[in-house]
TORSE-985070 format. One record per residue (C-alpha): z, x, y; residue number from 1; residue in one letter. Coordinates in pm, 1 decimal. Last residue first. Layout:
BEGIN
+----------+----------+----------+-----+---------+
!        Z !        X !        Y ! num ! residuo !
+----------+----------+----------+-----+---------+
!        Z !        X !        Y ! NUM !       A !
...
+----------+----------+----------+-----+---------+
***
This chain:
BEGIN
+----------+----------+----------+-----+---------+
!        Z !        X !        Y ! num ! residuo !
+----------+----------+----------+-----+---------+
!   4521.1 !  -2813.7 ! -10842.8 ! 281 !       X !
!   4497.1 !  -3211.3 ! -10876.1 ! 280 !       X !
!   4173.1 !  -3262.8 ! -10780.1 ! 279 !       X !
!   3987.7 !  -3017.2 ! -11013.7 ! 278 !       X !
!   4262.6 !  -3232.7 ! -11307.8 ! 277 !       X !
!   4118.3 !  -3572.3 ! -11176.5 ! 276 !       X !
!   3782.1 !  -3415.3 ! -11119.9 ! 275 !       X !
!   3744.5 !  -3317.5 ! -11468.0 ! 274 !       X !
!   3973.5 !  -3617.2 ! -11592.4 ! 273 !       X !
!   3684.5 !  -3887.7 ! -11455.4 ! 272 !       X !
!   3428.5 !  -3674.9 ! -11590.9 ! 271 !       X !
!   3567.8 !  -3690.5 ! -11944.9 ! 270 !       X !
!   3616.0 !  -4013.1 ! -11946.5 ! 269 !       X !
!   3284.4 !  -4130.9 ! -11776.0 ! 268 !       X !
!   3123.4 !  -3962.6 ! -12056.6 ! 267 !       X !
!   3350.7 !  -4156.5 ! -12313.2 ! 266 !       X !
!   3295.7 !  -4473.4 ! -12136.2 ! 265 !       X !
!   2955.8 !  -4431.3 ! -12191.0 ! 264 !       X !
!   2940.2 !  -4356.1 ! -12541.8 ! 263 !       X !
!   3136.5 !  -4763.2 ! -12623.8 ! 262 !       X !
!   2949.1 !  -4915.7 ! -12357.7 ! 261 !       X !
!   2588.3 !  -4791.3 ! -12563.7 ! 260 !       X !
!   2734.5 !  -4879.5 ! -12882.2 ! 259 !       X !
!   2890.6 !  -5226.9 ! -12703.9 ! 258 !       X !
!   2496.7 !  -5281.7 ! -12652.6 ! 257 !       X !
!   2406.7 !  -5293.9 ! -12248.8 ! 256 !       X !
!   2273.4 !  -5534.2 ! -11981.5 ! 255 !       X !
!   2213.4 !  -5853.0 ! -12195.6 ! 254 !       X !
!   2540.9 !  -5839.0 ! -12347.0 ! 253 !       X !
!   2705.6 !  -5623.1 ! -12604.9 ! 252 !       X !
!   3095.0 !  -5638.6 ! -12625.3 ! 251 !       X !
!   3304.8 !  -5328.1 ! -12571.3 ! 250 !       X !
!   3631.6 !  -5273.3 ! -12815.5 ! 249 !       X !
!   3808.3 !  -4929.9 ! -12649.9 ! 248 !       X !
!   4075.3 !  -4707.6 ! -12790.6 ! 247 !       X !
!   3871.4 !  -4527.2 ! -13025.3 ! 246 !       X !
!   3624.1 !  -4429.7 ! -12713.6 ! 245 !       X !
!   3941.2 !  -4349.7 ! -12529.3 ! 244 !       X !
!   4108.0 !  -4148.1 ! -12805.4 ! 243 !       X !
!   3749.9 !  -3956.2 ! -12897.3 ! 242 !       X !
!   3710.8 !  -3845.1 ! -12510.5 ! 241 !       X !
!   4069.6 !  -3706.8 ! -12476.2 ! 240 !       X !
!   3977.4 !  -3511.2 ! -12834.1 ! 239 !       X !
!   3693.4 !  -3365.0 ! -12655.7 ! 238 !       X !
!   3906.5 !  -3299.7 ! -12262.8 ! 237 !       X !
!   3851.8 !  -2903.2 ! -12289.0 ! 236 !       X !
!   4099.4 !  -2768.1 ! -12070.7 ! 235 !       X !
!   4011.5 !  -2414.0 ! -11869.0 ! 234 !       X !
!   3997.2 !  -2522.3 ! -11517.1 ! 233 !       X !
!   4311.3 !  -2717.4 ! -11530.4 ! 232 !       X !
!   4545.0 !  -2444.1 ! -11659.0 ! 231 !       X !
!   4651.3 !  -2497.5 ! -12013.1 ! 230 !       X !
!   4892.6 !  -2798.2 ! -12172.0 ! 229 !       X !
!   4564.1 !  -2933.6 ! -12374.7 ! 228 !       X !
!   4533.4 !  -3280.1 ! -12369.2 ! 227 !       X !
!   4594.8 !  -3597.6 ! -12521.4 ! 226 !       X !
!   4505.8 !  -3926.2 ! -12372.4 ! 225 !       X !
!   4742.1 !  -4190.5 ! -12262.0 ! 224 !       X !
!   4500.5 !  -4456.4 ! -12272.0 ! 223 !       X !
!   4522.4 !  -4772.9 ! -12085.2 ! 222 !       X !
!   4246.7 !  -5049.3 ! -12149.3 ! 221 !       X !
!   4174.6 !  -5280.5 ! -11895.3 ! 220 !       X !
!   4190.5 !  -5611.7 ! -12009.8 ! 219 !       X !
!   3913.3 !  -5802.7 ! -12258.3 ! 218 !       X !
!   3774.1 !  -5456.7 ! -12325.8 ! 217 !       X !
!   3500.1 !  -5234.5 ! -12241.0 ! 216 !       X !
!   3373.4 !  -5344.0 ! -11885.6 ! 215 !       X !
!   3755.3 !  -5130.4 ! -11724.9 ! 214 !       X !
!   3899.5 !  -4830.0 ! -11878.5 ! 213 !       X !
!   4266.7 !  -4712.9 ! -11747.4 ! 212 !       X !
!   4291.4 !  -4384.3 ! -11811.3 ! 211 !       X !
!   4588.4 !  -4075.9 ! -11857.1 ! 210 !       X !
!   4678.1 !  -3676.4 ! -11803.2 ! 209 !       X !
!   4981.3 !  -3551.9 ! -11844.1 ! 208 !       X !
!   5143.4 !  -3167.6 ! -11854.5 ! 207 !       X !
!   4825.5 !  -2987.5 ! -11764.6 ! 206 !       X !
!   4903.3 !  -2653.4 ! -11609.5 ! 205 !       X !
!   4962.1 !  -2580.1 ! -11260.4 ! 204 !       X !
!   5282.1 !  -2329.8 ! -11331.5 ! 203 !       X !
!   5454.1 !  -2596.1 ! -11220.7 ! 202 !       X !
!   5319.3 !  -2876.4 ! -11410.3 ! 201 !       X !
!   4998.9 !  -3065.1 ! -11347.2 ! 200 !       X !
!   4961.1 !  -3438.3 ! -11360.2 ! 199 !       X !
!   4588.3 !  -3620.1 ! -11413.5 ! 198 !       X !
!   4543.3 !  -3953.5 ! -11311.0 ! 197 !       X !
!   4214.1 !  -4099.2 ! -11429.9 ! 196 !       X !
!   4011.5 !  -4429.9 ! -11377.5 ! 195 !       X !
!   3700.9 !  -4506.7 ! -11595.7 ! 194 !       X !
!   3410.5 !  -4737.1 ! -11571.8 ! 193 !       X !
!   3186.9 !  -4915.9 ! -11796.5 ! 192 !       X !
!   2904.0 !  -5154.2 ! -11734.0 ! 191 !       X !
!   2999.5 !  -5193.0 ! -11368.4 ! 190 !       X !
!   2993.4 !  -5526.7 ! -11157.0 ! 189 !       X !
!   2712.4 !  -5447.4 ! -10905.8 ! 188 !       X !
!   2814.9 !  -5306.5 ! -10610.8 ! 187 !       X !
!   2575.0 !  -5024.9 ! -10669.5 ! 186 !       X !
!   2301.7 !  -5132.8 ! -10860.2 ! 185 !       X !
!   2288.1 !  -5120.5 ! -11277.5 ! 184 !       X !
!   2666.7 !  -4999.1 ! -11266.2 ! 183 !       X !
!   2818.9 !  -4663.1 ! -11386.9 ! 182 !       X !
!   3166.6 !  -4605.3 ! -11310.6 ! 181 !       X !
!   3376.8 !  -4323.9 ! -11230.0 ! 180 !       X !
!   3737.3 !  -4336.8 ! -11067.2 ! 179 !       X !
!   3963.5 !  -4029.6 ! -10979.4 ! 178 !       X !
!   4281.8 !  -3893.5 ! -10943.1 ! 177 !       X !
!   4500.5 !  -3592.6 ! -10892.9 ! 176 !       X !
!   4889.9 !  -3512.7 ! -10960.6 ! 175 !       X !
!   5103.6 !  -3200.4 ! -10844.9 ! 174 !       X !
!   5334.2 !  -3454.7 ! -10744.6 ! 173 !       X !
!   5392.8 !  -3743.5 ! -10949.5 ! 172 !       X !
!   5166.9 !  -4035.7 ! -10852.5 ! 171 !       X !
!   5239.4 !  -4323.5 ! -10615.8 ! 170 !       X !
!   5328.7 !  -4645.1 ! -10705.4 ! 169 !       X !
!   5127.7 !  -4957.6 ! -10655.6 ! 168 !       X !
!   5302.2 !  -5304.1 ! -10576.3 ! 167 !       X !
!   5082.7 !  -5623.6 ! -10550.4 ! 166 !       X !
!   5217.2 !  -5902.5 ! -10344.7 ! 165 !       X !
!   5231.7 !  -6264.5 ! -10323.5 ! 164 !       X !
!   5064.9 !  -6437.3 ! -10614.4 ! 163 !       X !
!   5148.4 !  -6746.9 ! -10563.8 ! 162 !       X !
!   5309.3 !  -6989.8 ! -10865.0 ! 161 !       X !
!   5257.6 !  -7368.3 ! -10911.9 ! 160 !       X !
!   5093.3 !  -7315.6 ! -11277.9 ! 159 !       X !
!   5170.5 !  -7025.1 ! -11367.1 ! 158 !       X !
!   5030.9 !  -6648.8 ! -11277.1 ! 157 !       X !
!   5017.7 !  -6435.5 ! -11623.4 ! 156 !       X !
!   4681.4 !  -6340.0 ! -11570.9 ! 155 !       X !
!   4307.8 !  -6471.8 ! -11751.7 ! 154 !       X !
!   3971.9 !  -6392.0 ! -11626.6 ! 153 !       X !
!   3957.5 !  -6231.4 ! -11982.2 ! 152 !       X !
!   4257.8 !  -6214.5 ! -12083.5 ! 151 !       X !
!   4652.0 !  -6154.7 ! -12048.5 ! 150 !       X !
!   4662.5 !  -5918.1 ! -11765.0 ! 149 !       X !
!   4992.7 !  -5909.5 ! -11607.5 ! 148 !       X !
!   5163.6 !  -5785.7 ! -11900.3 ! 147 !       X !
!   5122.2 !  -5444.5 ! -11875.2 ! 146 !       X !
!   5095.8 !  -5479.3 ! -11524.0 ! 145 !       X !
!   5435.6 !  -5528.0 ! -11473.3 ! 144 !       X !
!   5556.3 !  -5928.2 ! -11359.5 ! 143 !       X !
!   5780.6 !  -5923.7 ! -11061.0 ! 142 !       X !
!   5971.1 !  -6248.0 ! -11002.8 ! 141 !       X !
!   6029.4 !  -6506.9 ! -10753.4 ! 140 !       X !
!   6257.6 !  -6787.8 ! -10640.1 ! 139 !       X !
!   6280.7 !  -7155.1 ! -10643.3 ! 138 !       X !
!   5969.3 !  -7280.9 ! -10411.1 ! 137 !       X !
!   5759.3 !  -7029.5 ! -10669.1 ! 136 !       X !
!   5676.1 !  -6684.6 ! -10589.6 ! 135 !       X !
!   5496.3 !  -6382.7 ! -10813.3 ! 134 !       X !
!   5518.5 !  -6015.9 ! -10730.6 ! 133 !       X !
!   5264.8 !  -5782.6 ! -10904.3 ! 132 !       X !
!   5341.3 !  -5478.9 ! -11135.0 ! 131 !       X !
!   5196.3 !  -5095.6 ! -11105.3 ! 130 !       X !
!   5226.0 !  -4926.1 ! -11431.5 ! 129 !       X !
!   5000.5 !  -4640.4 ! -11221.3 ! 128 !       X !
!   4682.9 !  -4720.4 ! -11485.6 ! 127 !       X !
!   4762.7 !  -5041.4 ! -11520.9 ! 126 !       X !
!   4700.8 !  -5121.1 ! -11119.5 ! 125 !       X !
!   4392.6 !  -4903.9 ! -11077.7 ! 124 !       X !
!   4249.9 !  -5077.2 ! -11380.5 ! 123 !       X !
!   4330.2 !  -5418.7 ! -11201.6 ! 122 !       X !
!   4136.0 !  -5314.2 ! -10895.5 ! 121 !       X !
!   3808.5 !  -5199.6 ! -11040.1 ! 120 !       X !
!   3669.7 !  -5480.0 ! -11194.9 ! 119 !       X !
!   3542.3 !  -5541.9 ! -11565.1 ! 118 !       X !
!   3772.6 !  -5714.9 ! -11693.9 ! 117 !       X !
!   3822.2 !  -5959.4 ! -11450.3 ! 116 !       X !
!   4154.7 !  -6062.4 ! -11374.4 ! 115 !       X !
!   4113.9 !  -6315.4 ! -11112.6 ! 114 !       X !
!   4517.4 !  -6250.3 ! -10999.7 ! 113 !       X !
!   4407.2 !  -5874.1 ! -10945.3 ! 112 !       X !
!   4122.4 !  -5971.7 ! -10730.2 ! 111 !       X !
!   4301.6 !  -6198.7 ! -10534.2 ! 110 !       X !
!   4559.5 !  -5887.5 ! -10465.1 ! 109 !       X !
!   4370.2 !  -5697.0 ! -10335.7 ! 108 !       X !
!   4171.9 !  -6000.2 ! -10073.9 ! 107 !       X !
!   3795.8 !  -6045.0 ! -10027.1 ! 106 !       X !
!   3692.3 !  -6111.4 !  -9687.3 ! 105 !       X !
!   3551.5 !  -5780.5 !  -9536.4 ! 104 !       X !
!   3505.4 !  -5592.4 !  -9889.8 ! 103 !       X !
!   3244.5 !  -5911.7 !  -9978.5 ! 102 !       X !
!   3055.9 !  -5790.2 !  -9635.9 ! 101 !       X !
!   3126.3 !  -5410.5 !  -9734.4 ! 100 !       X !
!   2969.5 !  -5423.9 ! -10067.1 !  99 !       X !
!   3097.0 !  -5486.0 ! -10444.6 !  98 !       X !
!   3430.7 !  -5277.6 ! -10469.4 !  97 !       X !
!   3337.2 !  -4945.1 ! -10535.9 !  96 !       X !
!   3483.2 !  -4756.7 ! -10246.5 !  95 !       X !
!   3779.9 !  -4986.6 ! -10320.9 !  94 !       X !
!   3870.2 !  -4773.3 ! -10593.6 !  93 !       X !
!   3902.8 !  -4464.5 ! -10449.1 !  92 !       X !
!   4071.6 !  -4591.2 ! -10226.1 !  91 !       X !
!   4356.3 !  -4682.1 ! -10471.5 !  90 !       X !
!   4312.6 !  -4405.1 ! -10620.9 !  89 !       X !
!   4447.0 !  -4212.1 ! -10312.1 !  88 !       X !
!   4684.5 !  -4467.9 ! -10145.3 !  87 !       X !
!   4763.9 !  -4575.3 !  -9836.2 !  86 !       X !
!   4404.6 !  -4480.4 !  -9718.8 !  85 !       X !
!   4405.3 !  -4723.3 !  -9449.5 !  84 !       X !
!   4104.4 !  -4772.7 !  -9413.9 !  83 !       X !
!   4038.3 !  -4866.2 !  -9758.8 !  82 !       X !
!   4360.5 !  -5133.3 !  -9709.8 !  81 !       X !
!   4163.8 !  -5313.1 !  -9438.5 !  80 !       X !
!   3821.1 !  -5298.6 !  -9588.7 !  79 !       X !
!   3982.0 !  -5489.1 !  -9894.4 !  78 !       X !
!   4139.7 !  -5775.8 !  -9746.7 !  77 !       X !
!   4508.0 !  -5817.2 !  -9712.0 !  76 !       X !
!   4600.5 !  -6186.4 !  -9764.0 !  75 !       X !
!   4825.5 !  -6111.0 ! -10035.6 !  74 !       X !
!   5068.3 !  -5815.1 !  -9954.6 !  73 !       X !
!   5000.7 !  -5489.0 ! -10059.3 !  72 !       X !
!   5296.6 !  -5300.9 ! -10156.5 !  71 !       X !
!   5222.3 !  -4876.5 ! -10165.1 !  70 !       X !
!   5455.1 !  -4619.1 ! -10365.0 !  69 !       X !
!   5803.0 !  -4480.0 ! -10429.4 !  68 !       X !
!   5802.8 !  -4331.8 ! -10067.1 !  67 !       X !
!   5732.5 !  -4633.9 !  -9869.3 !  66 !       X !
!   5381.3 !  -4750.2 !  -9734.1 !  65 !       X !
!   5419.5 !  -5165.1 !  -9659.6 !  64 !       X !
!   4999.0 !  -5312.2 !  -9634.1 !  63 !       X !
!   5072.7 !  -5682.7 !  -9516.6 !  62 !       X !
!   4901.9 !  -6000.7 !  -9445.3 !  61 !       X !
!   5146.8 !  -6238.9 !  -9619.9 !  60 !       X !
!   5375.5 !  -6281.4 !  -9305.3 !  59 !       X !
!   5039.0 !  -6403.9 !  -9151.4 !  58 !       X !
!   5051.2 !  -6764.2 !  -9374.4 !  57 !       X !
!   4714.6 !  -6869.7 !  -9244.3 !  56 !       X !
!   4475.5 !  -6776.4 !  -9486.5 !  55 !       X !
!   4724.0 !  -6957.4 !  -9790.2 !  54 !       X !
!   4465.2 !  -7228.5 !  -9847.0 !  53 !       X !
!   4510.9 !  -7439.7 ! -10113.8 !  52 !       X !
!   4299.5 !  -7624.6 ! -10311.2 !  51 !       X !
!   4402.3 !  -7924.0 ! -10477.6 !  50 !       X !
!   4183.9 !  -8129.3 ! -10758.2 !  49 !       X !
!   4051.1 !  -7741.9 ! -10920.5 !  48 !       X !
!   3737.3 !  -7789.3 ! -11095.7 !  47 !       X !
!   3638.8 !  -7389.5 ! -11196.4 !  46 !       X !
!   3351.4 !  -7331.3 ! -11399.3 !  45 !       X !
!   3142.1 !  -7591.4 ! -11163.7 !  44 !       X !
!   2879.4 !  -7333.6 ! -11051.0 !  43 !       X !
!   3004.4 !  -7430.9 ! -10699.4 !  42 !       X !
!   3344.8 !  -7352.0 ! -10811.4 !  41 !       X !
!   3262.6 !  -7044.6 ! -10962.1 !  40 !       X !
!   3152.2 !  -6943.1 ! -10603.7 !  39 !       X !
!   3459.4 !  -7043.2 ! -10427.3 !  38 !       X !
!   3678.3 !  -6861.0 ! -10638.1 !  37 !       X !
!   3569.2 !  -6488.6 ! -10700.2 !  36 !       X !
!   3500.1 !  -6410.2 ! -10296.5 !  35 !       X !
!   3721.0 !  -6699.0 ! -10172.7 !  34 !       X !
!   3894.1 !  -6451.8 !  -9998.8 !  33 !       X !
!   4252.3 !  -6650.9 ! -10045.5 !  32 !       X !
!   4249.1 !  -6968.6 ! -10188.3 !  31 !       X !
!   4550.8 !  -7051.1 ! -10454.4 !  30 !       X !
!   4441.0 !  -7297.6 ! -10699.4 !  29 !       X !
!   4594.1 !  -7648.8 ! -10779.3 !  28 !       X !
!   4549.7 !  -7902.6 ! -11075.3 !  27 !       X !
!   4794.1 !  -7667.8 ! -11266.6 !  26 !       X !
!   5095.8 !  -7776.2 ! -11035.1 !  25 !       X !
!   4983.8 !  -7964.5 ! -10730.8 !  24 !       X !
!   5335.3 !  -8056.2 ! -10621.6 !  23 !       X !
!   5490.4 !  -7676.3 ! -10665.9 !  22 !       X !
!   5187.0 !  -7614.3 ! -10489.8 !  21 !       X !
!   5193.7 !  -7740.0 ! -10205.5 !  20 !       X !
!   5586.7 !  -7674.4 ! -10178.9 !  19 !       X !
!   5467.8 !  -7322.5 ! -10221.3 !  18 !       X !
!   5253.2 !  -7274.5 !  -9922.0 !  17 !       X !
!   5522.1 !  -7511.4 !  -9708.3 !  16 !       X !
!   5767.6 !  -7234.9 !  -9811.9 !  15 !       X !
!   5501.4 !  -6950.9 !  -9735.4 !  14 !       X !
!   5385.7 !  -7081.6 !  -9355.8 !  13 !       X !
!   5135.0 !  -7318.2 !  -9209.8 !  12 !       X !
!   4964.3 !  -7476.1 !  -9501.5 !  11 !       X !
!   4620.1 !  -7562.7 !  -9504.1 !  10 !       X !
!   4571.7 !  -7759.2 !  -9800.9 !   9 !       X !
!   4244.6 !  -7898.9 !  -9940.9 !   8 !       X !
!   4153.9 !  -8225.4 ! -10185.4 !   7 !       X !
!   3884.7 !  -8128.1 ! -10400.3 !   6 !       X !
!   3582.4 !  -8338.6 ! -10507.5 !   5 !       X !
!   3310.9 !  -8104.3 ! -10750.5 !   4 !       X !
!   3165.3 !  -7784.1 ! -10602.9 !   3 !       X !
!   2831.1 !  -7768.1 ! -10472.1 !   2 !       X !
!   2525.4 !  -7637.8 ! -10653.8 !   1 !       X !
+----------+----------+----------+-----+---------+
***
C-alpha cells in the first residue's frame, strides 16, 4: 500500500523546523528514520496532512558525553550511538534493536517518541529516570520519563512540538547492567524483555537493584525490586522475581498467552539481575 496525500517539509534549520510545525499543529508529524513512521503510513494507521522532515537540521545530530550522563540529540541513528559506547545499557540495548540496516537509519530518540511498548529504548530510558527534551517556536521543556510514556504508541509530545533530545544518566558507581529478551527471531519485536541496574555498596554488597520490563505492559514497567543487602554472588533474587511478575499486566496475542508473558518476564528477571549484580562487582 502507499500512504494517503501528504504535503512534505524540508526545513533547513531548527527555528524554520518548528515554525513548520507550529503551523501544521496535530495534522503534522516529525520525520526522522522513518523506520516506525513511514511504514504505518503505507498501512494507512497514520494519515498525517504535513510531514516534516527534520534530516537536515545537523545541529540535531549529536551524541554530548558529560559526567552526569549521555544527551542524544535527535537525528542520531542507532549504529552511531552503539559505536560509540557512551553508555553501557544503553548499548546494550541497541544490540537488540531490529537489524543493522533498520540500526543504520533509525533515530534514539524516534524510537522513544513512538513509544512502543515493547521496544528496547524506552525501557532503557525509565529504568535510569532519564527524561527527553521537547521544543516549540516559544521555548522548550524537559519531560521525565515517568511521564513520557503515556500509552501504547502514545508519549507526551504535543501537537507542534519536536522531540529534540533524549538525556540518559549514568549509573552510581559500583553499578552493573544488563538487558534480556526473548523474541521469536532475533530482531524481532520481543515477547518480554527485562533491563536491570544493579548498585553495590562499599563493601560490594547489594544496596539497589531495579527493572524496567518492556512486551508486558502498556509502558514499560519499572520495578524497584527487593533484594538481599549480601555480596552479589550469594543473593537469591525469588522475591525480586514475584514483585516484577506482580508488577506486570501482559496481554495474550497470537505469539504468546499473558500466562506465558507473565513467567517469562520473571526468568528474564532474574537473569537480567544475575549478570547485572556479576557485572557490577
Amino acid at each position: 500500500m502507499k500512504p494517503p496525500p501528504f504535503e512534505y517539509h524540508a526545513p533547513r534549520d531548527l527555528g524554520e523546523a518548528l515554525d513548520v510545525l507550529a503551523g501544521a499543529g496535530a495534522r503534522g508529524k516529525v520525520l526522522a528514520g522513518g523506520q516506525s513512521l513511514i511504514p504505518i503510513m503505507n498501512m494507512r494507521l497514520a494519515s498525517p496532512e504535513h510531514l516534516v522532515d527534520i534530516n537536515r537540521l545537523h545541529e540535531l545530530d549529536t551524541v554530548e558525553e558529560t559526567a552526569g550522563g549521555v544527551r542524544v540529540g535527535a537525528l542520531a541513528r542507532h549504529s552511531r550511538v552503539e559505536r560509540l559506547r557512551a553508555h553501557p545499557l544503553l548499548g546494550q540495548a541497541l544490540r537488540l534493536v531490529a537489524h543493522p540496516v533498520i540500526r543504520n537509519r533509525g533515530t534514539v530518540v524516534g524510537s522513544l517518541v513512538h513509544a512502543d511498548p515493547a521496544a528496547e529504548l524506552p525501557a532503557v530510558l525509565a529504568v535510569l529516570d532519564g527524561s527527553v527534551r521537547l521544543a516549540t517556536a516559544g521555548g522548550t521543556r524537559d519531560v521525565a520519563a515517568r511521564d513520557f510514556f503515556t500509552g501504547p504508541l502514545e508519549s507526551a509530545v504535543q501537537a507542534g512540538e519536536l522531540a529534540v533530545s533524549a538525556y540518559f544518566p549514568n549509573t552510581r558507581p559500583r553499578s552493573g547492567t544488563a538487558f534480556r529478551e526473548v523474541a521469536r527471531r532475533h530482531g524481532d519485536y520481543a515477547l518480554a524483555g527485562v533491563c536491570a541496574v544493579v548498585t553495590l555498596d562499599e563493601d560490594l554488597r547489594v544496596e539497589r537493584a531495579r527493572v524496567a520490563c518492556i512486551g508486558v505492559g502498556a509502558v514499560p514497567v519499572v520495578v524497584d525490586v527487593p533484594c538481599e543487602r549480601r555480596p552479589a554472588a550469594t543473593v537469591g533474587w525469588d522475591e525480586a522475581v514475584r514483585a516484577v511478575r506482580e508488577a506486570t499486566d501482559p496481554e495474550g496475542d497470537i505469539h504468546a498467552s499473558a500466562a506465558y508473558r507473565r513467567h517469562l518476564v520473571g526468568v528474564l528477571a532474574e537473569q537480567a539481575l544475575k549478570e547485572a549484580a556479576r557485572a557490577a562487582v
